[in-house]
C-alpha positions as CSV (number, residue, x, y, z in Angstrom):
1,X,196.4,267.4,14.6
2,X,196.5,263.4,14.0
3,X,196.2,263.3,18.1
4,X,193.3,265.5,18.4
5,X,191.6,262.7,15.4
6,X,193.3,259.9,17.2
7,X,191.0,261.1,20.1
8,X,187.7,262.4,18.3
9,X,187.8,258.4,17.0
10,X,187.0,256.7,19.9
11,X,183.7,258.8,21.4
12,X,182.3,258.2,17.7
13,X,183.2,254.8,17.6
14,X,181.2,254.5,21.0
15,X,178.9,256.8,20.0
16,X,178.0,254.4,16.9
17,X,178.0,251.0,19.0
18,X,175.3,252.5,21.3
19,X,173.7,253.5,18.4
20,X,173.2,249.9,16.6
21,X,173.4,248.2,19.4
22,X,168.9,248.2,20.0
23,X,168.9,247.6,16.0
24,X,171.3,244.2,16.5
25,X,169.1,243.1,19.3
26,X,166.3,243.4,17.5
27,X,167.7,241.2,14.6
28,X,168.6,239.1,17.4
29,X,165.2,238.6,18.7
30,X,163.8,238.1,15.5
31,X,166.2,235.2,14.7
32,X,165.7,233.4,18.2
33,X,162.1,233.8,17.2
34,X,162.6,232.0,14.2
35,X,164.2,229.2,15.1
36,X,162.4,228.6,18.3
37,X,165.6,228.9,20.2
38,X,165.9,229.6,24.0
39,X,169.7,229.3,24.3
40,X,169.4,232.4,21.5
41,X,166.7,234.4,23.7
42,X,168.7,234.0,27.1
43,X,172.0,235.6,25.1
44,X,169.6,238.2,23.8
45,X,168.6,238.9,27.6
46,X,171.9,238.7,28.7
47,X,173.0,241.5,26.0
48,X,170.1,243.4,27.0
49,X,171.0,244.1,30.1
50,X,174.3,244.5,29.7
51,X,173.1,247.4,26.9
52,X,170.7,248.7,29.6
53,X,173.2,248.6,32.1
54,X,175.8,250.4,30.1
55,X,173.3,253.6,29.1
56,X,170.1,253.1,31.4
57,X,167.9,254.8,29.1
58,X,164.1,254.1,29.1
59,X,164.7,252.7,25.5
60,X,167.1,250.4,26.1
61,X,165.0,249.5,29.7
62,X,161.8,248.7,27.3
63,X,164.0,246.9,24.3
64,X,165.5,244.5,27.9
65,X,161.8,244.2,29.0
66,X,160.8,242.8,25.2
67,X,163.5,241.0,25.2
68,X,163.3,239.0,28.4
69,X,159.2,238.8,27.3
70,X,159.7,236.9,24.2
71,X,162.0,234.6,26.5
72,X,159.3,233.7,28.6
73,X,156.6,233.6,25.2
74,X,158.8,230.8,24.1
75,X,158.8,228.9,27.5
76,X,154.9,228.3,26.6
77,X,156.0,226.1,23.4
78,X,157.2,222.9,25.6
79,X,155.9,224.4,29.2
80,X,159.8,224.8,30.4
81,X,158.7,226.3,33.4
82,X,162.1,226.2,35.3
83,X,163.6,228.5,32.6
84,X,160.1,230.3,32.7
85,X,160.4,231.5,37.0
86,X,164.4,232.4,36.0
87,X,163.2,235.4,34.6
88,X,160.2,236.3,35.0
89,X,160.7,238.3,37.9
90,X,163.1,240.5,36.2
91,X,160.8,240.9,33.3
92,X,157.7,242.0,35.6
93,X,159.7,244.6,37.9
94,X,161.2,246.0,34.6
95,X,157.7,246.2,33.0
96,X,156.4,247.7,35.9
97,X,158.9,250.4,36.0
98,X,157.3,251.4,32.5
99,X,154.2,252.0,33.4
100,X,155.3,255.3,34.4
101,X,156.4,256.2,31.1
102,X,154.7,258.2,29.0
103,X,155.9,256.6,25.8
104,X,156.2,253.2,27.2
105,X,152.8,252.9,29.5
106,X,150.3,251.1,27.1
107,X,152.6,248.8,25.8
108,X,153.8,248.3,29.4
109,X,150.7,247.4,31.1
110,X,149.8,245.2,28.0
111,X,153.2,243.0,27.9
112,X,152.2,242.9,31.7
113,X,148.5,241.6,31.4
114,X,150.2,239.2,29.3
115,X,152.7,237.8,31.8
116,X,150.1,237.3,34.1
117,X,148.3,235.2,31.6
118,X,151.4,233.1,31.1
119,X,151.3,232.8,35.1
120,X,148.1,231.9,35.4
121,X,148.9,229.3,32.4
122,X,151.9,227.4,34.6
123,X,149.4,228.1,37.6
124,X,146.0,227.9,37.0
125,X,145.2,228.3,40.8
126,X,146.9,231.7,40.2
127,X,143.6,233.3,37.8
128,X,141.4,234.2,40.7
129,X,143.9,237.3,41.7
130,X,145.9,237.6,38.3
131,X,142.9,237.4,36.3
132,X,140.9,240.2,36.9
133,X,144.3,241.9,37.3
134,X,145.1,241.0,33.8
135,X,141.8,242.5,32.2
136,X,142.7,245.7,34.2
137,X,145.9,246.4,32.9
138,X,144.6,245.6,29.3
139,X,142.0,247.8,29.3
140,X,144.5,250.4,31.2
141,X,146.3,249.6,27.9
142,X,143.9,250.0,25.3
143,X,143.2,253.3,26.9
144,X,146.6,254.9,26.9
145,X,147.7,253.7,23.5
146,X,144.8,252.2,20.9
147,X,146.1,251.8,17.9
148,X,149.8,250.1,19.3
149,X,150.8,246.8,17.8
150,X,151.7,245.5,20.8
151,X,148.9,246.6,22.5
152,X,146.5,244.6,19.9
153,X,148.5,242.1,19.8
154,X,148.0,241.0,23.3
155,X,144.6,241.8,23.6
156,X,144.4,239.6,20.8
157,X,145.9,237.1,22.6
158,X,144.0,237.1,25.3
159,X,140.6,237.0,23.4
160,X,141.9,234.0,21.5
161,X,142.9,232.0,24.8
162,X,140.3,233.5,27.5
163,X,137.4,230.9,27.1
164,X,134.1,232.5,26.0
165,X,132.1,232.3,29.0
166,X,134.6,234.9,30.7
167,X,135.0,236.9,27.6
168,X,137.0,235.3,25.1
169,X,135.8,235.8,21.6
170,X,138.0,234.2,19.1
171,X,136.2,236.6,16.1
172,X,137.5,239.3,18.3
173,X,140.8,238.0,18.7
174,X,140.9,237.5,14.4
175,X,139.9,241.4,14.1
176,X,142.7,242.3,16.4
177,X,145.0,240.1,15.1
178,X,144.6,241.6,11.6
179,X,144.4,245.2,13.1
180,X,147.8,244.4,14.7
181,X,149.3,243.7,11.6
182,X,148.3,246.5,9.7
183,X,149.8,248.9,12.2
184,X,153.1,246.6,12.2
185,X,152.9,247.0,8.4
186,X,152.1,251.0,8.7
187,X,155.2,251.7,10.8
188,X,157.2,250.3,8.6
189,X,158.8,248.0,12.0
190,X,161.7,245.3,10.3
191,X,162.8,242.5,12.3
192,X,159.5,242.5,14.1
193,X,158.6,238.6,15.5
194,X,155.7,239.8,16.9
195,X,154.4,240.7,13.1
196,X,155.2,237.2,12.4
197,X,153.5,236.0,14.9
198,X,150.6,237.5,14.5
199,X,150.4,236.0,10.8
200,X,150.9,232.5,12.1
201,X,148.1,233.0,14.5
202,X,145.6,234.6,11.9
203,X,146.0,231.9,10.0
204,X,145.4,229.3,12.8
205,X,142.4,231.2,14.1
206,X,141.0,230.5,10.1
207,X,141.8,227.4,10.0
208,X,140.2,226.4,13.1
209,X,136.9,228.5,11.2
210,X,137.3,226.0,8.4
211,X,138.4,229.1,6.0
212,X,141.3,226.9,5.0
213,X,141.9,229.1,1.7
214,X,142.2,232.6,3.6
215,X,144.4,230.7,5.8
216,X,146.7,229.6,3.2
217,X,146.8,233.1,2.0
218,X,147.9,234.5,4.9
219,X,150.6,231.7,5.6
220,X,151.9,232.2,1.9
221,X,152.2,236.0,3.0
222,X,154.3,235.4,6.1
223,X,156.4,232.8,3.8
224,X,156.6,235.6,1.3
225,X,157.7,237.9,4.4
226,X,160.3,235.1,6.1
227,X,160.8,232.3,3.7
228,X,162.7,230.9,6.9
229,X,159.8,231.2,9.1
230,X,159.4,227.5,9.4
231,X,156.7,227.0,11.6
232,X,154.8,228.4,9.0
233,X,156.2,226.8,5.7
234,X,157.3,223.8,7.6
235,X,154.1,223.2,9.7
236,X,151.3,225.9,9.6
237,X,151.4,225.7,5.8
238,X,151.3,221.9,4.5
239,X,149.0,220.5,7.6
240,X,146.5,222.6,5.3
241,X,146.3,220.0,2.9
């Protein structure tokens, strides 16, 4: 009898580590998000795959695409674009893969528009063939899944940065930012950076509007969130005053 439960032990034990192991790389993400830190995000990627490659299920696939994605988001912060074309490769066949999937197709195609943006921001000669690209695959997004997070976020995104003469609207990008938000709030999502990051960015997009006292609001909300979120309590915050 103690064999047979000497033996049941290890498929549970297993059975538990493949179970936590999307939740600890989430954490993960969120903490290399908070601290700006790429070594962080490339050990992330690395466990990633190495989760993927161990169970290659379409979650685990679309938790290694995220993950390499927020890599490259934090290549933008000091334009390390060596680090940027290690993996951005990967991240694009991987998030092209899940535009086939039924639960991962809108979010897919929108992580994707987005890449291309961060192409075409290394490569500006890049936006005559990624950019109308990139407005396909969002509004292939917005189509498939609407009210997604991710999906608002990065059409957000791409309001915000897209200058106004080729449809940028940065009063768009606000309403989408906030929208975002809600539905990260509504699911209920912990350890989401992208919910942080959306804060950050509504408040920038106010205080660029001269609404500096909505903008401290939202930054004291974000604080209240992630009292270690220091680009917001450390930066964002006091360059109010």
């Amino acid at each position: 009898m103690k064999t047979n439960v000497k033996f049941m032990i290890v498929p549970v034990l297993l059975l538990c580590m493949a179970m936590t192991a999307p939740q600890e790389l989430l954490r993960m993400n969120y903490l290399a998000y908070l601290n700006a830190d790429k070594e962080i995000w490339k050990q992330n990627v690395a466990l990633a795959t190495k989760i993927y490659q161990e169970d290659p299920t379409v979650d685990n696939l679309a938790n290694l695409a995220k993950t390499e994605f927020g890599l490259l988001n934090i290549t933008m912060k000091d334009e390390d674009e060596d680090l940027f074309d290690d993996y951005v490769d990967n991240c694009e066949d991987h998030l092209k893969e899940l535009e086939d999937d039924s639960k991962y197709s809108g979010e897919a195609k929108a992580l994707l528009s987005s890449l291309y943006g961060y192409k075409m921001g290394y490569s500006p000669w890049k936006s005559m063939t990624l950019g109308p690209k990139s407005s396909r695959l969002l509004d292939e997004a917005l189509d498939i899944d609407p009210e997604s997070p991710i999906v608002l976020k990065m059409l957000a995104s791409n309001k915000y940065f897209t200058p106004a003469m080729w449809g940028g609207d940065v009063d768009k990008s606000l309403q989408l930012f906030e929208k975002s938000s809600q539905r990260f709030e509504e699911m209920g999502e912990e350890n989401s950076w992208m919910h942080l990051d959306n804060l950050a960015w509504q408040g920038i997009i106010l205080t660029e509007k001269g609404e500096k006292e909505e903008a401290k609001v939202i930054y004291e909300k974000a604080a209240e969130m992630e009292p270690e979120f220091h680009w917001v309590t450390k930066v964002l915050l006091p360059g109010l005053e």
